[in-house]
N, C-alpha and C positions, 0 to 999 in steps of 0.2 A: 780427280773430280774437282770442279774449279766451285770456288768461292761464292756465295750469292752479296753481290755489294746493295742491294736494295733493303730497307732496313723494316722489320716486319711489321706487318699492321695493326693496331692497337684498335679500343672503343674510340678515341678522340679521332683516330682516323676515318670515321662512318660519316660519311656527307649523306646530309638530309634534307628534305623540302620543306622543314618546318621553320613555319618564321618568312618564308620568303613571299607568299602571296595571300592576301585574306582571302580567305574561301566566302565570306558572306558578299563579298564588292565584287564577284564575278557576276555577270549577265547573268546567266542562267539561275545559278540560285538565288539571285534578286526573282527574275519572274516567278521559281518555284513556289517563295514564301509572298507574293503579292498574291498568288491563285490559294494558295491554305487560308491569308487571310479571309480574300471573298469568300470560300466558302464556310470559313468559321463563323461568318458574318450571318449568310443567308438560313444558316441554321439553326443560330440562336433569335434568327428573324421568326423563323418558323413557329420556334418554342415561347417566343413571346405572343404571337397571334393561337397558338394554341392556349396557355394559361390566360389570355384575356376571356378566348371564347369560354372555356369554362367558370371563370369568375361570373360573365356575364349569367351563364346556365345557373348557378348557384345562387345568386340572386334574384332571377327568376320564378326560381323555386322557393325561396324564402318568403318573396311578397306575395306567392300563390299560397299556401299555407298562412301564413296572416290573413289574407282575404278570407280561406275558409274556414281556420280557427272564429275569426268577430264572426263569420257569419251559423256558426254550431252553437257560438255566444250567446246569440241573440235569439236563435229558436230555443234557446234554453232560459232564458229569458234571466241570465247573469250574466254581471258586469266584467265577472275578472274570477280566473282561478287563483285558488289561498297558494300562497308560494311553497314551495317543498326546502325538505330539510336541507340546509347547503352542505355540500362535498367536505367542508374542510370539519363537520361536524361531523358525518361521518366518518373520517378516517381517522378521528380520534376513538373512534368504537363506538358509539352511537347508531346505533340500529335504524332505520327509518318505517316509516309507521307500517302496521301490516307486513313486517319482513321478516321470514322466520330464520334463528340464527343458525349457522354452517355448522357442519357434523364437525370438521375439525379444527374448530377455532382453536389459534395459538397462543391462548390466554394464560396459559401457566407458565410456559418456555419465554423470557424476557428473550431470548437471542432471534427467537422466531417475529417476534411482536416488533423488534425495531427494524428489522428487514424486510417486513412487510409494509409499516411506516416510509419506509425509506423508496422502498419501488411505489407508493402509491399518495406520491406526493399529488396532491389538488389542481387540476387544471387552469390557468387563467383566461377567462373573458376578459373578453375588451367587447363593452357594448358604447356603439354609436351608431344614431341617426342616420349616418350620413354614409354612401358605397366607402368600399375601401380601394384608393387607388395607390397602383403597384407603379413605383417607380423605376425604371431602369439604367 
């Protein structure tokens, strides 16, 4: 049985196609990722002219409700309703006027009372005059 002179294949003997061409500088996936951009583009177009239309809707709605709150105002013939209790008084346990208190208030349990604290932290407004424009 004769000999094998060719000496056998190892890992370092694996030729491979890495390294030898960028895959991003071929034609074709240049055109691929120019057509994902336009259309990532046309999309976020979309959702922009969608979020304006409903800002505009909401503001709409707001100065309509002002017009017919002064105008419930004025056939009631006051200038201004008394302000209410604010949020951040409430969520120290303060009750607001006319409210009857909850069957299972967590007033004895301190472990119940700061986790409830803690999920019902106070909202912030921001009041101004003036639309709010969304930049992008």
């Amino acid at each position: 049985m004769p000999k094998f002179t060719q000496p056998s294949r190892t890992v370092r003997d694996i030729k491979t196609l890495a390294g030898k061409a960028d895959d991003l500088l071929t034609p074709h996936k240049m055109y691929m990722r120019l057509f994902a951009l336009e259309t990532e583009r046309h999309r976020r177009q979309q959702e922009r002219l969608s979020a304006m239309l409903r800002v505009t809707n909401i503001d709409a709605r707001c100065a309509e409700i002002d017009r017919e709150k002064e105008q419930l105002l004025g056939l009631l013939g006051v200038e201004s309703i008394p302000a209410q209790m604010p949020a951040a008084a409430l969520a120290d346990g303060a009750q607001a006027p006319g409210a009857r208190p909850s069957r299972g208030s967590p007033q004895g349990d301190p472990r119940r009372t700061r986790a409830r604290a803690a999920a019902q932290t106070p909202p912030t407004e921001t009041v101004s005059a003036e639309p709010v424009k969304i930049r992008y």
